[in-house]
matplotlib code that plots the C-alpha trace (Angstrom):
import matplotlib.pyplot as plt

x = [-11.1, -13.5, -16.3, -20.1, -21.8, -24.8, -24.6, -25.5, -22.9, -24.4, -23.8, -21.6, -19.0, -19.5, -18.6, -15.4, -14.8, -14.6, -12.8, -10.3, -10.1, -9.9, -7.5, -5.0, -5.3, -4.2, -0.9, -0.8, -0.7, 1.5, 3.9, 3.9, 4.6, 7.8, 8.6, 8.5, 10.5, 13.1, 13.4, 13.3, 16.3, 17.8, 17.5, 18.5, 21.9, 22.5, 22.0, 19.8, 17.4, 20.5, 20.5, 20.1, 18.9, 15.5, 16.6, 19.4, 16.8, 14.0, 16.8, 17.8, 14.6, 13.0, 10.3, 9.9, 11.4, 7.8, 6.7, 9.9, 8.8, 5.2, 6.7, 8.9, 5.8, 3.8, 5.8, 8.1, 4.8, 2.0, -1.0, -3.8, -6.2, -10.0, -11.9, -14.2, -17.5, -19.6, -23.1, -24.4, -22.9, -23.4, -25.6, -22.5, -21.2, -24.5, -24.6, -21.5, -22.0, -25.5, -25.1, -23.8, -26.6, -29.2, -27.6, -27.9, -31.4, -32.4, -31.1, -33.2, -36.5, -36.4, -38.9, -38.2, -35.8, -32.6, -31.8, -32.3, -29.8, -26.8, -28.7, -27.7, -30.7, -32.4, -30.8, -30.9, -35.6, -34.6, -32.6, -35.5, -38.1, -36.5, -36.0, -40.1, -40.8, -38.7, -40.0, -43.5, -42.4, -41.5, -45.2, -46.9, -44.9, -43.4, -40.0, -38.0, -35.4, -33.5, -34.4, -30.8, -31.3, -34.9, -33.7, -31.0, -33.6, -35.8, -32.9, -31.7, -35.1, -35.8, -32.1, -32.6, -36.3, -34.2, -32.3, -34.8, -36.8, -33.6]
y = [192.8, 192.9, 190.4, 191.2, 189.5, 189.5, 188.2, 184.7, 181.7, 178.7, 175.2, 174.5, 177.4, 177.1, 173.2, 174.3, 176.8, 174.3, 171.6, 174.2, 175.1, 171.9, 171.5, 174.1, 173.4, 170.0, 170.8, 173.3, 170.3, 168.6, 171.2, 171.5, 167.7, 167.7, 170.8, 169.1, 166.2, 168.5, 170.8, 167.4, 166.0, 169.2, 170.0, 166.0, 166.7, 170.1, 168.1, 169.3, 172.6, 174.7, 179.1, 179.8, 176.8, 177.5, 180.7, 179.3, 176.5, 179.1, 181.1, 178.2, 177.5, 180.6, 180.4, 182.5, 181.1, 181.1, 178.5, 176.4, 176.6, 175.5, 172.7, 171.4, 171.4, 169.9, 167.0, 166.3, 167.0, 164.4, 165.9, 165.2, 162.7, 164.0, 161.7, 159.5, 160.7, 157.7, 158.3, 155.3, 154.1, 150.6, 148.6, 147.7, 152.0, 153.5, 151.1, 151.5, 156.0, 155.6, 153.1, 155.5, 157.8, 154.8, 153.7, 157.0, 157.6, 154.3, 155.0, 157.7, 156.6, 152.7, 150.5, 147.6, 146.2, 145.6, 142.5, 144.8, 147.5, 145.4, 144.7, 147.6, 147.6, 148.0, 151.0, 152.1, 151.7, 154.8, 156.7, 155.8, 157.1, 160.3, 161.2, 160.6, 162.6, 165.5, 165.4, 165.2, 168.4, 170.2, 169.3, 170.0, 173.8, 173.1, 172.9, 175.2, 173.3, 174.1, 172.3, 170.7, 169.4, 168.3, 166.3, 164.7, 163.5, 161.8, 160.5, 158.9, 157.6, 155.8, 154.4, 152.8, 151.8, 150.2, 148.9, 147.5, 145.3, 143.6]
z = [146.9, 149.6, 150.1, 150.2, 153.3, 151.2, 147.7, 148.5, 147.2, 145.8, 147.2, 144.6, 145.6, 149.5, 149.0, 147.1, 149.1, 152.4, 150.2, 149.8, 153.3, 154.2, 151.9, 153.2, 156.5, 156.1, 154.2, 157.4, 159.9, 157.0, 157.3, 161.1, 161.9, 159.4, 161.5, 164.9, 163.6, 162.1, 165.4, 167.8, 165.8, 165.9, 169.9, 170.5, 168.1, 169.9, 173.3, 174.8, 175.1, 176.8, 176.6, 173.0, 171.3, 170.5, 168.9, 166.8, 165.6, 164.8, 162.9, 161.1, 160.5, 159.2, 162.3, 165.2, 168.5, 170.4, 166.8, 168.4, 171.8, 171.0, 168.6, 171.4, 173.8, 171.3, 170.6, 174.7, 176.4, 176.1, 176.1, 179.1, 177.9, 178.8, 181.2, 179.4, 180.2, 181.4, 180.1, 182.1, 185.2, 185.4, 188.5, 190.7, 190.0, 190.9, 194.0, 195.3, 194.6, 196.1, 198.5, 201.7, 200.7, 201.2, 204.1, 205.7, 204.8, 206.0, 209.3, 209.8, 208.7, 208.3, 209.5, 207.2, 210.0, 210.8, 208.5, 205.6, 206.1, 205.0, 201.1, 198.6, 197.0, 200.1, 200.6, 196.8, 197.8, 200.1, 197.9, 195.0, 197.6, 198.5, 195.1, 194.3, 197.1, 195.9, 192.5, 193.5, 196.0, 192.8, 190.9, 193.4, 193.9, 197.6, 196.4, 194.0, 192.0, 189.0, 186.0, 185.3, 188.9, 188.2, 185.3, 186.7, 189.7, 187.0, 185.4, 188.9, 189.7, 186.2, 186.6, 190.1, 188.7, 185.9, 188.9, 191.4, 187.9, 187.4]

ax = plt.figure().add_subplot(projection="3d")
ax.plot(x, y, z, "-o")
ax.set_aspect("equal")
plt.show()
């Protein structure tokens, strides 16, 4: 039977058609974790993953050796954990990132004196200062800067703001 990409299906029929997919898939994953726990009992009373062993399991069970191989990966091989993505740093992180950057552009250009220098958020005023001056570069169409980099500029100059009111 083959499907028409154009009769519309109701709401009704799409949501049992996901339920249904949903459905499946799960005795899928069901499936493949009684698997895994069958092959890892199997490879530890075979001792070990020597020439031939992933082939004699997938023959015993009814599986292709590559379905072993992944199983065994899956289940000896702890998977990476992704970096938490920090949406805000916090005052003493965006300090301690900033800080060299401040110091830097306070040596060039500081008048506020030397007994100044040594107090992050002295230096965070520059780094605040030389991010206005780059936005109001792009307004006023003396400097070409993407957008992404545009945004993360006004991002990093309400932050410090943020910073500076505390």
């Amino acid at each position: 039977m083959t499907a028409s990409w154009t009769v519309l299906t109701s709401h009704d029929e799409a949501a049992r058609r996901a339920a249904g997919r949903r459905s499946f898939n799960a005795q899928r994953r069901h499936r493949a974790e009684v698997r895994r726990a069958k092959v890892i009992q199997m490879v530890v009373e075979r001792g070990g993953l020597g020439h031939g062993i992933r082939a004699e399991i997938a023959r015993e069970l009814g599986v292709s050796r590559s379905t072993i191989s992944r199983d065994i990966t899956a289940t000896i091989c702890a998977p990476r954990e992704p970096r938490p993505k920090a949406l805000h740093p916090t005052a003493a992180e965006l300090i301690a990132v900033l800080g060299p950057l401040g110091e830097r552009l306070a040596a060039q250009d500081c008048e506020c004196g030397p007994q100044h220098l040594e107090e992050p958020r002295h230096a965070l005023g520059h780094v605040l200062k030389f991010a206005a001056e780059t936005l109001d570069a792009v307004e006023e169409g003396k400097l070409d800067l993407p957008p992404e980099d545009v945004r993360l500029l006004e991002g990093l100059r309400d932050r410090i703001v943020a910073l500076r009111r505390q």
